[in-house]
N, C-alpha and C positions, 0 to 999 in steps of 0.2 A: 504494500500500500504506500501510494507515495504522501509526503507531509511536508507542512512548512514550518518551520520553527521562527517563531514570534515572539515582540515583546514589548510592551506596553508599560513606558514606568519603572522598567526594569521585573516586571510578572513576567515569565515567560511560559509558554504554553506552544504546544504540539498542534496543529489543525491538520483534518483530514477531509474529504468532500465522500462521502457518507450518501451523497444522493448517484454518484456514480459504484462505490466501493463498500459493502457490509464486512462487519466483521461479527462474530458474534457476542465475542466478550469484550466490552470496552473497560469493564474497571479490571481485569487482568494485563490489558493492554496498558490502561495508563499508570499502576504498579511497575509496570516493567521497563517499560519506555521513560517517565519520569525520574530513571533513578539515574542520578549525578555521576556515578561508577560504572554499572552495569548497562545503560540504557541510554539515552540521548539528552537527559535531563531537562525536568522544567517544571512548573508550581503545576501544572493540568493538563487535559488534553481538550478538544473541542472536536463536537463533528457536526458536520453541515449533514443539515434531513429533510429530508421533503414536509412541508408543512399542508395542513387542513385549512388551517385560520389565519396564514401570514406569507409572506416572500420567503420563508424560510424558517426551521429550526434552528436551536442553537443548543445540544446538550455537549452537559459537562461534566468531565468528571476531576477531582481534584489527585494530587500525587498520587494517595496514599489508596486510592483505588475507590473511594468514598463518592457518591453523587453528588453534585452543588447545584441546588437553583436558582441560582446567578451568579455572574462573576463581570466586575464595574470597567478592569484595565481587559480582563479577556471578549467580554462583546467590543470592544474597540477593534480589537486584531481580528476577531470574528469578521465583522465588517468592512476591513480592507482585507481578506483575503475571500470572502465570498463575492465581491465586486472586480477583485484584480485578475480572480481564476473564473471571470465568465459565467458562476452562476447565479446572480443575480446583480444584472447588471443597469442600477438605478442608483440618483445619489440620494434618494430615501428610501432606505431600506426596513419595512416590518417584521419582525424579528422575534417568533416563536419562544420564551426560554420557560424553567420551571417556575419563574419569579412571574408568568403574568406573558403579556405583549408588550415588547419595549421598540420603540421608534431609533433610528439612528439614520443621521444628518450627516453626510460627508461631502468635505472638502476635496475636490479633483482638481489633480493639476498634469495635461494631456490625459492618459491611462491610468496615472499612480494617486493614490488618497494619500492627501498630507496629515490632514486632524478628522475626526470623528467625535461629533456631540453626539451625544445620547441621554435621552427623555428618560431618567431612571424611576420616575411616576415616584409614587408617596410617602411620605415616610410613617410607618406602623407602630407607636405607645405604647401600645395594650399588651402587659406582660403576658395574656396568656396565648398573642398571636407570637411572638417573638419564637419560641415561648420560655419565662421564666417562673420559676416557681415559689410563687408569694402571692398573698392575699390580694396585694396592692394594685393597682391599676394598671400604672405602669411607675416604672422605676428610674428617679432622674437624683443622681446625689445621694445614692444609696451606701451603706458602708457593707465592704466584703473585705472579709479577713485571708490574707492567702500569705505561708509561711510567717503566721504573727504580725504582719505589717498590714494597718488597716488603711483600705484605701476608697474612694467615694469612685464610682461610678455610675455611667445613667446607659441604660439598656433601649436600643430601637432596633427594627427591622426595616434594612433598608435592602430585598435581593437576599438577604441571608441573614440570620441575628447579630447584632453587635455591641460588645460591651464598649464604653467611651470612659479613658481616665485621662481626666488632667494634671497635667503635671507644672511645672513652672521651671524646670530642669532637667528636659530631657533627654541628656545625653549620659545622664546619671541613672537612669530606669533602669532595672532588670529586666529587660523586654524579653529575652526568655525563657528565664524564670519563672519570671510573674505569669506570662502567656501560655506557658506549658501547663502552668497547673491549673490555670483560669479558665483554660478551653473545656475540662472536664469536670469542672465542678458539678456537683450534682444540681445546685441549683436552674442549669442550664440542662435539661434533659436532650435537646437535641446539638448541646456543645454548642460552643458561640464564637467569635471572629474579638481581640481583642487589639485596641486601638490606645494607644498611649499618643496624649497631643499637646505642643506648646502653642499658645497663642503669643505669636511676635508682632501682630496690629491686625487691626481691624477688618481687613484684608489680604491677611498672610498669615498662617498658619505651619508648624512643622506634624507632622505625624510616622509613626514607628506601631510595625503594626505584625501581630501573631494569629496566623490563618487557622482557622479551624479545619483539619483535614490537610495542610499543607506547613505547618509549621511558620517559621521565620520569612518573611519576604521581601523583595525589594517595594514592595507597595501594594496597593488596596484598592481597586476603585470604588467601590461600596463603603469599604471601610471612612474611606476620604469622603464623601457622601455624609455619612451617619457622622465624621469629627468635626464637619462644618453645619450640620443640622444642629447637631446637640450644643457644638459652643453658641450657634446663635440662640436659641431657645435661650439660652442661657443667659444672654445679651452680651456676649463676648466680643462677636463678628458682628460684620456686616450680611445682605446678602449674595452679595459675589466675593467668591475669597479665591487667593490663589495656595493651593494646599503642595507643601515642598515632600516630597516621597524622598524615600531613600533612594529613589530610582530615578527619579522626575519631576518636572513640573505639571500640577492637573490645576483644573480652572471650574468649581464648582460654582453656581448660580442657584439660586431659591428664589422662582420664581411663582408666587400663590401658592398653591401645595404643589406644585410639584420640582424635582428636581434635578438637575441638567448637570451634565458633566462632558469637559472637553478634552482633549489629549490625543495624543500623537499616538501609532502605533509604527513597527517597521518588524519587516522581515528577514533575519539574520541569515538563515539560510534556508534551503531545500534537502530534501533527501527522500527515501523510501525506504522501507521496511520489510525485510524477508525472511520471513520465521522460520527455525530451522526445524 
């Protein structure tokens, strides 16, 4: 099967065209393929599928073999490589994933997409959609205890659950540490995405962030999403913030409810895969 190897922000992920190519097992495939030693390495894989209700599907599966339904920097690469490989060849693309129907706006320049906005739609409160496990509504400034150090976080589903902690110092964080044991806490039943964020003004933000299903990454699209939802909630931000990745620069917007997110993707290389 041939694949393009991409990367958004520094996320890097696998993509296949799934509407020419089946395979049967995809979370063995991205186990295997994923792994940084053994395999071609990347945070996920993606495969393009014929859709019912849209220009296309977009499933995913994360490293460690696990389903995702959604992923914020991987629909980006999604997007320039279902437009650049010919199958769907529009620069608004609707775009099937487990998170809903998401729209994506791309920037052509001749043949090649330079940036990709994408309508990441709502942001979700209510602990029990998230889902978190507490009486309360939804959870914003809450305290959780992880290796004795008490830390305040606020919980949204933005694409996938995500804890949000501020920090004021973060290049001091145990990012993962804290992240490894925060993703499995039991109060999080279906594991959550954890987000460590410094506000540097009003519209600049840094964020460091532990995937659920993927570990350490160089970024988040979602996550960056949910860090500039929650500081503004919060009145930290403004509503356009530019959010610094470990990987990149993203440019999130909140617009009414809903919310936008822009960023580059590119394609590092090519290759195909021939199982022995």
């Amino acid at each position: 099967m041939k694949f393009s190897k991409m990367q958004g922000a520094g996320n890097d992920f696998l993509l296949f065209d799934g509407v020419k190519n089946k395979y049967e097992n995809y979370s063995e495939m991205a186990r295997k393929l994923c792994d940084r030693r053994y395999g071609v390495g990347g945070d996920g894989i993606m495969i393009a599928e014929e859709s019912q209700i849209a220009d296309i599907k977009m499933t995913y599966y994360n490293s460690d073999g696990s389903k995702g339904e959604m992923c914020g920097n991987g629909i980006r690469c999604f997007s320039k490589f279902v437009y650049e490989e010919g199958i769907v060849k529009k620069n608004k693309i609707i775009i099937e994933t487990g998170d809903g129907i998401k729209e994506a706006r791309l920037t052509i320049s001749g043949e090649k997409v330079d940036l990709v906005t994408i309508n990441m739609g709502k942001a979700r409160l209510s602990s029990k959609e998230i889902p978190i496990l507490t009486e309360k509504e939804n959870v914003i400034n809450e305290i959780i205890s992880i290796n004795g150090e008490q830390l305040k976080y606020s919980g949204v589903l933005i694409g996938v659950p995500h804890a949000i902690v501020i920090s004021e110092d973060l290049d001091n964080v145990d990012v993962n540490g804290i992240g490894k044991i925060m993703e499995k806490n039991s109060l999080f039943p279906k594991g959550i995405n954890v987000n460590f964020i410094q506000v540097l003004e009003k519209d600049r933000i840094k964020i460091k962030t532990w995937e659920r299903g993927a570990g350490r990454t160089f970024a988040c699209g979602t996550g960056s999403c949910s860090g500039v939802y929650i500081a503004n909630l919060l009145n930290l931000v403004d509503k356009e913030v530019w959010v610094e990745t470990e990987g990149g620069l993203l440019k999130i917007e909140l617009q009414k409810d809903e919310i936008f997110m822009t960023g580059g993707a590119e394609t590092t290389f090519k290759g195909e895969v021939i199982w022995e």
